[in-house]
C-alpha positions as CSV (number, residue, x, y, z in Angstrom):
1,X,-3.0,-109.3,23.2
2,X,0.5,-108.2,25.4
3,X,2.5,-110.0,21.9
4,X,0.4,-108.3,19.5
5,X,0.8,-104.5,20.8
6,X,4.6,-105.8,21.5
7,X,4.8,-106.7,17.5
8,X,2.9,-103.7,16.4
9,X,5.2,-101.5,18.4
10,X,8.3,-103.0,16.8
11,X,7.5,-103.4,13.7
12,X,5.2,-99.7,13.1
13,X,8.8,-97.8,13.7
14,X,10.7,-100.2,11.4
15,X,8.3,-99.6,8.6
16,X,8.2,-95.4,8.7
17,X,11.7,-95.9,9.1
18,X,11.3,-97.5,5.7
19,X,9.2,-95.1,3.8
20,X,10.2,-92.9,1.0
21,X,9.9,-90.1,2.4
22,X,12.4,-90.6,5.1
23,X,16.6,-90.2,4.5
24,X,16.8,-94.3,5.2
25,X,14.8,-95.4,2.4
26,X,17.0,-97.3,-0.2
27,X,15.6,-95.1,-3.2
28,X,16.2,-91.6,-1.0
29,X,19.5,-92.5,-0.1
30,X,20.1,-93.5,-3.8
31,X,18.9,-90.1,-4.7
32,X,21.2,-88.7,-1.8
33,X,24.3,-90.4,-3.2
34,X,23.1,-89.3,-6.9
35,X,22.7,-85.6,-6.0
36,X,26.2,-85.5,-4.3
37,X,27.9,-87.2,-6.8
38,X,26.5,-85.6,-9.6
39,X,29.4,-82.5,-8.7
40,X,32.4,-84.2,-6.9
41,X,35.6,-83.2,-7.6
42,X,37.6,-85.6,-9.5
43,X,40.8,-85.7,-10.8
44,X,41.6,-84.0,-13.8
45,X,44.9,-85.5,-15.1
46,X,46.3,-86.6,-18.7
47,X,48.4,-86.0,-21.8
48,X,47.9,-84.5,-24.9
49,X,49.6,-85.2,-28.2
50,X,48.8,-82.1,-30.6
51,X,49.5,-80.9,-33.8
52,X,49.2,-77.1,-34.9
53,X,48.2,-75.6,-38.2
54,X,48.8,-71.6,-38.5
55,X,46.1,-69.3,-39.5
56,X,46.0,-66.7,-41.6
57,X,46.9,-63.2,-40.3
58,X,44.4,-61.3,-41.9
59,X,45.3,-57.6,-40.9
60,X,46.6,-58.7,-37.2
61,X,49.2,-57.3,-35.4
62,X,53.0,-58.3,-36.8
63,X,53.6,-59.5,-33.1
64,X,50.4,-62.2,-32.9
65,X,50.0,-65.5,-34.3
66,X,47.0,-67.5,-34.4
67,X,46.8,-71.4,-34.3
68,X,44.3,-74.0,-34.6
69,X,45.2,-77.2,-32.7
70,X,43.9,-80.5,-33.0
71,X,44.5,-82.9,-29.9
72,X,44.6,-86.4,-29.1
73,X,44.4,-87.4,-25.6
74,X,44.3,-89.8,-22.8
75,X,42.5,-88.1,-19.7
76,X,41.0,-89.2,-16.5
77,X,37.0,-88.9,-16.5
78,X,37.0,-88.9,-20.3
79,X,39.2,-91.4,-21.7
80,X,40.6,-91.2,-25.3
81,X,39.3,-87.9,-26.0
82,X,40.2,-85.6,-29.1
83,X,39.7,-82.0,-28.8
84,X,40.1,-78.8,-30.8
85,X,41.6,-75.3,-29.7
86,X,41.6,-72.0,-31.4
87,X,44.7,-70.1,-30.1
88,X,46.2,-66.8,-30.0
89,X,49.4,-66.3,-28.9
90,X,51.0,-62.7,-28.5
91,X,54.3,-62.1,-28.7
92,X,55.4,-59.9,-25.7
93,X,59.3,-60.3,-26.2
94,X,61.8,-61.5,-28.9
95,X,61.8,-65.0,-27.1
96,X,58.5,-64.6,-24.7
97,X,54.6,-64.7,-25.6
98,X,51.3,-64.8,-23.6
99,X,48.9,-67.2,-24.9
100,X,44.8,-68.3,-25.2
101,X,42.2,-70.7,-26.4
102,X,39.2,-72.3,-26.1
103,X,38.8,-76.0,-26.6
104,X,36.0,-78.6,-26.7
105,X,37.0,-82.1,-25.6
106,X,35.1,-85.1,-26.9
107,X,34.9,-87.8,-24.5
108,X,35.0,-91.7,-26.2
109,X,31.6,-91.8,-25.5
110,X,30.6,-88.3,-27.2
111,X,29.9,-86.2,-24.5
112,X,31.8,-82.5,-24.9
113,X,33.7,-80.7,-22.1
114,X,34.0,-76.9,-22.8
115,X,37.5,-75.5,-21.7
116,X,39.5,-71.9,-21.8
117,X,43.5,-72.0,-21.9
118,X,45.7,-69.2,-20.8
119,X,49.2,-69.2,-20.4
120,X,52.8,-68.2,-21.3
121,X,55.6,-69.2,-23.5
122,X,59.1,-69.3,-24.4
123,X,60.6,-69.8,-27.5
124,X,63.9,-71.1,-27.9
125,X,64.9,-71.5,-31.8
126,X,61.6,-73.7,-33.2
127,X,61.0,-75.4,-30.3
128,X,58.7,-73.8,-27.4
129,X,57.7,-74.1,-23.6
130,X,54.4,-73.6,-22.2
131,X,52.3,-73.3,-19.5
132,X,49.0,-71.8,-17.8
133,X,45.9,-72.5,-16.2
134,X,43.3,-74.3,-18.1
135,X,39.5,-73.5,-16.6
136,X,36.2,-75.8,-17.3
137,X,33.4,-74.7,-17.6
138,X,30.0,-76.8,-18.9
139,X,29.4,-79.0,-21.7
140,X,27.3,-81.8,-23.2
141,X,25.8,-85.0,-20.7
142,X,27.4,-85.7,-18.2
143,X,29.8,-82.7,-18.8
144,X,26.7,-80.0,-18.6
145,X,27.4,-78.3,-15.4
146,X,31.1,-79.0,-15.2
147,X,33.6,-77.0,-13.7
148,X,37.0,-76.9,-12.9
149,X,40.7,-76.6,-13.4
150,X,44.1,-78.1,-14.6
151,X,47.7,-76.7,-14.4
152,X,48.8,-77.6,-18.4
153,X,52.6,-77.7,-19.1
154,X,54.1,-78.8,-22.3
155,X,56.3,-78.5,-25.5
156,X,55.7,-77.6,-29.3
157,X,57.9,-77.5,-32.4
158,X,57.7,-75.1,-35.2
159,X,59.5,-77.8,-37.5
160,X,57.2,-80.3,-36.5
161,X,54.0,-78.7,-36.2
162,X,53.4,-81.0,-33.5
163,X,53.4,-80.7,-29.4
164,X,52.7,-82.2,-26.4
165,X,50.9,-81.2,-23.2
166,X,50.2,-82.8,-19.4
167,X,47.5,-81.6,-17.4
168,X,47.1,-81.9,-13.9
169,X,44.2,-80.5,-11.7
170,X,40.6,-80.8,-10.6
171,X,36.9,-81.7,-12.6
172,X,34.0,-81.1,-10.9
173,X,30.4,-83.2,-12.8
């Protein structure tokens, strides 16, 4: 009778140590590990190859150009992406502008990052310098609740039409 209490005693603590509803189940701590992972901050890092296509003005200011820019990129967390930006930059100075857009990433498996650039520029002849903050903010699956940001830096050519860009910062999914 002593061994049977002494097995009941042992093995009644091991078993509601077990149970679902406790932190040391194996499907509560998946759900642990699912829930904290689900927003972790992950690297944001990349490259961009772009080309540009200018808009029509339609009645805006002599000082403002708008762009629409098609990327193609390789990117941590999303792979080869492509993405599309519609840009407005704002000359402030013969050689100096302040510039916007908002993008949507594809990832390679079809899930959408939405993004918002803002940054400067400099213009020397055709060619140009760039820079700025580029904020996340939601999407499509796994993207949804995303969030974030990466310091973009990069070149464009007038001539060309085409551009490149690095990024470098943080996503959070």
């Amino acid at each position: 009778m002593t061994r049977m209490k002494t097995a009941v005693l042992i093995v009644l603590p091991l078993l509601a140590a077990c149970s679902e509803d406790t932190p040391t189940a194996p499907e509560a701590s998946a759900r642990t590990l699912s829930a904290a992972s689900a927003n972790a901050a992950r690297p944001m890092d990349g490259r961009c190859e772009t080309v540009l296509t200018p808009l029509p003005t339609a009645g805006d200011p002599p000082n403002m150009v708008r762009l629409h820019i098609e990327y193609v990129c390789e990117l941590t967390h999303l792979g080869r992406a492509t993405a599309a930006a519609e840009q407005v930059v704002i000359f402030t100075g013969p050689t100096t502008a302040i510039a916007s857009n908002t993008a949507t990433y594809t990832a390679a498996n079809g899930d959408q990052l939405f993004a918002a650039w803002t940054g400067t520029s400099t213009t020397i002849g055709p060619d140009i310098t760039f820079s700025g903050t580029e904020t996340y903010a939601g999407g499509t699956g796994r993207f949804a609740d995303a969030s974030g940001s990466a310091w973009i830096s990069g070149t464009a050519s007038f001539v060309s039409f085409t551009g490149q860009f690095t990024s470098s910062g943080t996503l959070n999914y």
